[in-house]
C-alpha positions as CSV (number, residue, x, y, z in Angstrom):
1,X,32.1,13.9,46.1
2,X,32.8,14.3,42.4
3,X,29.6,13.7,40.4
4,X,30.1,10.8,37.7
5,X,29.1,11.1,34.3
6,X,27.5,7.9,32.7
7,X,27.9,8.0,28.9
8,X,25.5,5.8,26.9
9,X,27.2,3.4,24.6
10,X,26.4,4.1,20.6
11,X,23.5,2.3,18.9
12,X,25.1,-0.4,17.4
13,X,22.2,-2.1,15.0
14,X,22.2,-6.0,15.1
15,X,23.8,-7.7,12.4
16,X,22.2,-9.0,9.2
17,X,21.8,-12.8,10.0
18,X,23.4,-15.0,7.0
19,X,21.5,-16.3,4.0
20,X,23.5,-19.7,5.0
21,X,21.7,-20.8,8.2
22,X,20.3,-24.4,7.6
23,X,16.9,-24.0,7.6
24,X,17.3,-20.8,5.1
25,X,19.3,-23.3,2.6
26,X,16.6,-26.1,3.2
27,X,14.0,-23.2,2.2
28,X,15.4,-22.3,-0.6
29,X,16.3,-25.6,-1.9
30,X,12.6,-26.5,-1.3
31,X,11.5,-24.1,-3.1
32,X,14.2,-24.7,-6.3
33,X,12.5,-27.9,-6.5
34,X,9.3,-26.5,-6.2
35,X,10.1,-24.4,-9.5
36,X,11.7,-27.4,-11.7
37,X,8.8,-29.3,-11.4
38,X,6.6,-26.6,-12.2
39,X,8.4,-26.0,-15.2
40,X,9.3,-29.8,-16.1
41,X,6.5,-31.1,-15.4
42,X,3.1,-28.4,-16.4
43,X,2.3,-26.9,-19.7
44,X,3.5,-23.7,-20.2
45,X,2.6,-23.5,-24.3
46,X,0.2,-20.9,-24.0
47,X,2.2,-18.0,-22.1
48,X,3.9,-16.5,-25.5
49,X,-0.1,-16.1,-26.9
50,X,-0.8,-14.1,-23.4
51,X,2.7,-12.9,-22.6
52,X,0.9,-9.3,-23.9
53,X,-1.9,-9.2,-22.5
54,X,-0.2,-10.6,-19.0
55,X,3.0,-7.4,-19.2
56,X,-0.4,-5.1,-19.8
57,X,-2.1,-6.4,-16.4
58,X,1.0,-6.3,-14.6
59,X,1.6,-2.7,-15.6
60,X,-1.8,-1.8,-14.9
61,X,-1.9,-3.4,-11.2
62,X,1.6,-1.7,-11.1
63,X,-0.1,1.8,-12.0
64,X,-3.1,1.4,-9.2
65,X,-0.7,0.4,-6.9
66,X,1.6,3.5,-7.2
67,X,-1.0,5.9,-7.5
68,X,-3.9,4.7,-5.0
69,X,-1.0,4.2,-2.4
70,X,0.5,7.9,-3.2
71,X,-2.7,9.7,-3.8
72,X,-4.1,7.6,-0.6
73,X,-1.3,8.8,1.9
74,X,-1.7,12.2,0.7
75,X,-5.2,11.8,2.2
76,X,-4.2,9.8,5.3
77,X,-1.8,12.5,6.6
78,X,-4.6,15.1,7.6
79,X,-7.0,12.5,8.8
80,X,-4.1,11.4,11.3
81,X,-3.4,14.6,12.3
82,X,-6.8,16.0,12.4
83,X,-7.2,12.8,15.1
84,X,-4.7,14.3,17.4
85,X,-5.1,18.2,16.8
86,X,-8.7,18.8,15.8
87,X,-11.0,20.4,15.8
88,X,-13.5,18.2,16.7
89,X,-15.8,18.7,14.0
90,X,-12.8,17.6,11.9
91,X,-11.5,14.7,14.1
92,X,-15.0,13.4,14.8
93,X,-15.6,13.1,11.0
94,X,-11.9,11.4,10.4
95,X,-13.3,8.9,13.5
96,X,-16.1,8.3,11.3
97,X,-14.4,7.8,8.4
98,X,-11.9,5.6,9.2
99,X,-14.4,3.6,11.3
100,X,-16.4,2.7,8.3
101,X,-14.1,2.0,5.7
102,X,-12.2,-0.5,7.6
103,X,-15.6,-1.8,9.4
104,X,-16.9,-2.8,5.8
105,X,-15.3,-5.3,3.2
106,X,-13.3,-3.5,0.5
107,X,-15.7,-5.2,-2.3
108,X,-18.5,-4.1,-0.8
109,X,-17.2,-0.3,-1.0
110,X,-16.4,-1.1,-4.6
111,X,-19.4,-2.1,-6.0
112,X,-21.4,0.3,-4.1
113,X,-19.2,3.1,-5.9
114,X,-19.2,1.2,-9.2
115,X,-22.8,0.1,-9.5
116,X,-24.1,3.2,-7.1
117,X,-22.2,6.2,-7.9
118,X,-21.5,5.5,-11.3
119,X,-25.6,4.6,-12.1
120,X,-26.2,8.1,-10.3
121,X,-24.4,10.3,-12.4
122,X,-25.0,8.4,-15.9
123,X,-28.9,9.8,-14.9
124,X,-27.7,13.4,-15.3
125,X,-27.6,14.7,-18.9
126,X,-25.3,17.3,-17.9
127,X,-23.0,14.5,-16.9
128,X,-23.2,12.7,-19.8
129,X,-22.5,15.6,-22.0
130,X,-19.8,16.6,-19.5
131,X,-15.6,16.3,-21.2
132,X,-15.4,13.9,-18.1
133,X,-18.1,11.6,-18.9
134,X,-15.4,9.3,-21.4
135,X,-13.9,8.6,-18.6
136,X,-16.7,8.3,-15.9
137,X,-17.9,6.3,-17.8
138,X,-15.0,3.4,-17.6
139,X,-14.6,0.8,-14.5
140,X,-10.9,2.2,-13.6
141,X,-12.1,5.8,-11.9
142,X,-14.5,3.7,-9.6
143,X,-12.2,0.9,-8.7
144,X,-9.2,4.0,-8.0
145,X,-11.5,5.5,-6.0
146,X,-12.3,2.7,-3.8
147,X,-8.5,1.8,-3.1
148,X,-7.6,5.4,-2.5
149,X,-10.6,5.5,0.1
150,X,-9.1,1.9,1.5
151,X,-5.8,2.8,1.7
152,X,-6.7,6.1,3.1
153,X,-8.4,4.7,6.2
154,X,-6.2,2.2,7.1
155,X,-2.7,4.8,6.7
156,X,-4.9,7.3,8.2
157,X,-5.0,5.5,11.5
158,X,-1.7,4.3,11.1
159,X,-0.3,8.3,10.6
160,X,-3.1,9.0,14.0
161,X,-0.4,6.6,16.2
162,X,2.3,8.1,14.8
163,X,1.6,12.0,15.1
164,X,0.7,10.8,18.9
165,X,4.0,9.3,19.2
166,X,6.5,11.9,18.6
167,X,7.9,12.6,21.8
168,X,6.4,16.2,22.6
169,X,9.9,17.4,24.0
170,X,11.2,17.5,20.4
171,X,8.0,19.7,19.5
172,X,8.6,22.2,22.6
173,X,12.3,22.1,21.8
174,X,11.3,23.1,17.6
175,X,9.1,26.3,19.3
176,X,12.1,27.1,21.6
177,X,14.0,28.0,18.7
178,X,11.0,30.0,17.1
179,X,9.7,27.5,14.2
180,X,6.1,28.4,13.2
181,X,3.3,26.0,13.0
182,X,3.5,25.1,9.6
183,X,7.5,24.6,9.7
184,X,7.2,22.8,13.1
185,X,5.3,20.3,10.9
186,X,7.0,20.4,8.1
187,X,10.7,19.7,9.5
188,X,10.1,18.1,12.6
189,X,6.1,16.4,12.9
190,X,6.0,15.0,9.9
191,X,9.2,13.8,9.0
192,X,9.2,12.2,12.7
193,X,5.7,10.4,12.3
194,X,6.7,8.9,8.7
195,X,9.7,7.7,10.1
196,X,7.6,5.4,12.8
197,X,5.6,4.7,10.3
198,X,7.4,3.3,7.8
199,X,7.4,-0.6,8.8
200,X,3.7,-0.2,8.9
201,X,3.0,1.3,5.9
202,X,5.0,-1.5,4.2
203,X,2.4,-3.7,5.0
204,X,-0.2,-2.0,4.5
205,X,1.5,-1.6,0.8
206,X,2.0,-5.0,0.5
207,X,-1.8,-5.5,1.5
208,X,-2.8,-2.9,-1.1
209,X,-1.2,-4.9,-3.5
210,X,-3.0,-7.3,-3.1
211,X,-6.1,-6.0,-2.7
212,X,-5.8,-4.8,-6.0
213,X,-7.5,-8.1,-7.7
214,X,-10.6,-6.9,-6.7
215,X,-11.0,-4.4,-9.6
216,X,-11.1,-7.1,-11.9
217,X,-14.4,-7.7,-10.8
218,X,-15.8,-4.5,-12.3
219,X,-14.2,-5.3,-15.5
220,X,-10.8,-3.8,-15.0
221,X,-8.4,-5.3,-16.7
222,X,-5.2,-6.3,-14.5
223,X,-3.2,-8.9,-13.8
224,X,-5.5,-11.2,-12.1
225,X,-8.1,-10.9,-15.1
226,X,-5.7,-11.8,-17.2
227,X,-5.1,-14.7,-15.9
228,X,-9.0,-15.5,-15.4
229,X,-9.1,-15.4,-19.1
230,X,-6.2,-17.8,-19.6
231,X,-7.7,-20.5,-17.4
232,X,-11.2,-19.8,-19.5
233,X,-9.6,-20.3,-22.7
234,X,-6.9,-23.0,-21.8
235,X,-9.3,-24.7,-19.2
236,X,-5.8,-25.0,-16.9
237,X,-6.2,-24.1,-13.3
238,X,-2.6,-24.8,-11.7
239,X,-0.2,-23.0,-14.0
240,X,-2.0,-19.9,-14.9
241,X,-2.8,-19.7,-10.7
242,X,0.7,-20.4,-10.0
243,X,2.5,-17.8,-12.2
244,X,0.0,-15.2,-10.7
245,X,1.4,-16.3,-7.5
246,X,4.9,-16.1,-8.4
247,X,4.1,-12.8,-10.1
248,X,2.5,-11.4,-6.6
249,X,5.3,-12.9,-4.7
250,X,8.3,-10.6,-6.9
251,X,6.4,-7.3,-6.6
252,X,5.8,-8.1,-2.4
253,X,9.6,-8.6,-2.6
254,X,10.2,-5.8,-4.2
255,X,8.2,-3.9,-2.0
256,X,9.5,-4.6,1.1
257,X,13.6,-4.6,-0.2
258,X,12.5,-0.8,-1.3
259,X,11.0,0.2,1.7
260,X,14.1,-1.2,4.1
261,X,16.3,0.5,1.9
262,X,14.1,3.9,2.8
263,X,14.7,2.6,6.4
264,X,18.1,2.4,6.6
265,X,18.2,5.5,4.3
266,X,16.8,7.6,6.9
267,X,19.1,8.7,9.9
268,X,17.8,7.7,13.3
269,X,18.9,8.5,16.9
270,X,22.2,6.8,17.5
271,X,22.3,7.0,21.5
């Protein structure tokens, strides 16, 4: 009896639903109106006097988003892997880690490395007379530290799942064909592992954005304390709160269209 071959039928990825499905056009027609009335019908005067000050906080939320995200991945990678490989020292201490950053409010972490940390070292005349003391002695090292830290701890556990979930047949076939450690991880392990998590880490991007705010409470200036100061000095609550929303809602956007278009960047299995 002749043995049959079953072929698997090609991946063929679902389409991309229309933008013209009812309820999408009732959305966005909702949400036109929404916008006309805000503009129609609030005052707006006092933006060109802030306009700035507001391009400043936006660039600076901009530039602790970018680098606490990069800089906090960089340290997520090793305390994922460290989780599946050990040693134990090592993963015991990533355990550890990871369990008490995310076990403890992210403005508690900051003002215990703002008001802590930084009152530590300002005792210390070498410190002080140190070439990094102008800066150490600014909010903006503090509040980069704490979102690195955040960011870290979350993506760490994050990167844990996904060096655990490469299939281990693609790492026995890579040391069939003679790969070293270190290129085994470098072509295969942790190309692999990104690529599951990638949907993920967009959110936990989008949640680092907006955890972001928080600095403003150690006198950092960003976007959200630019605002504050608008609704100090102009005594409006809705507009200033508004175009901060609207502000928050373009960079999430952006976010998420630039991280699908990593997605479908990257070649996956097609069988």
């Amino acid at each position: 009896m002749r043995d049959e071959v079953t072929i698997m039928p090609a991946y063929t990825p679902p389409k991309a639903r229309s933008l013209l499905e009812p309820h999408r056009l009732l959305l966005m027609a909702v949400f036109l109106a929404i916008v006309v009335c805000a503009v129609v019908f609030m005052r707006w005067d006092w933006l060109p006097k802030y306009q700035d000050r507001l391009i400043a906080g936006v660039w600076q939320t901009l530039v602790l988003l970018v680098t606490t995200s990069f800089v906090g991945f960089l340290l997520a990678v090793p305390l994922g892997l460290v989780q599946v490989t050990g040693p134990r020292p090592l993963k015991w201490f990533a355990q550890g880690f990871c369990t008490i950053i995310r076990g403890t409010p992210l403005l508690l972490q900051l003002w215990l490395i703002y008001y802590g940390l930084g009152a530590v070292l300002a005792q210390y005349p070498e410190v002080r007379s140190s070439f990094a003391w102008p800066y150490l002695r600014q909010a903006w090292p503090y509040g980069f530290v704490a979102l690195v830290l955040s960011f870290a701890a979350y993506e760490g556990e994050v990167m844990r799942g996904a060096f655990a979930g490469v299939p281990r047949g693609e790492l026995e076939a890579a040391r069939a064909f003679g790969m070293g450690r270190f290129t085994l991880f470098r072509r295969i392990w942790l190309p692999r592992a990104i690529h599951r998590s990638l949907p993920t880490l967009t959110g936990e991007t989008v949640l680092q954005l907006k955890s972001t705010p928080l600095v403003a409470t150690i006198t950092v200036v960003d976007a959200y304390s630019v605002i504050t100061k608008v609704r100090a000095d102009t005594f409006l609550t809705y507009e200033p709160l508004l175009l901060l929303a609207a502000i928050y809602v373009v960079l999430t956007g952006i976010l998420v269209i630039g991280f699908r278009f990593l997605e479908n960047r990257i070649p996956s299995r097609g069988a």
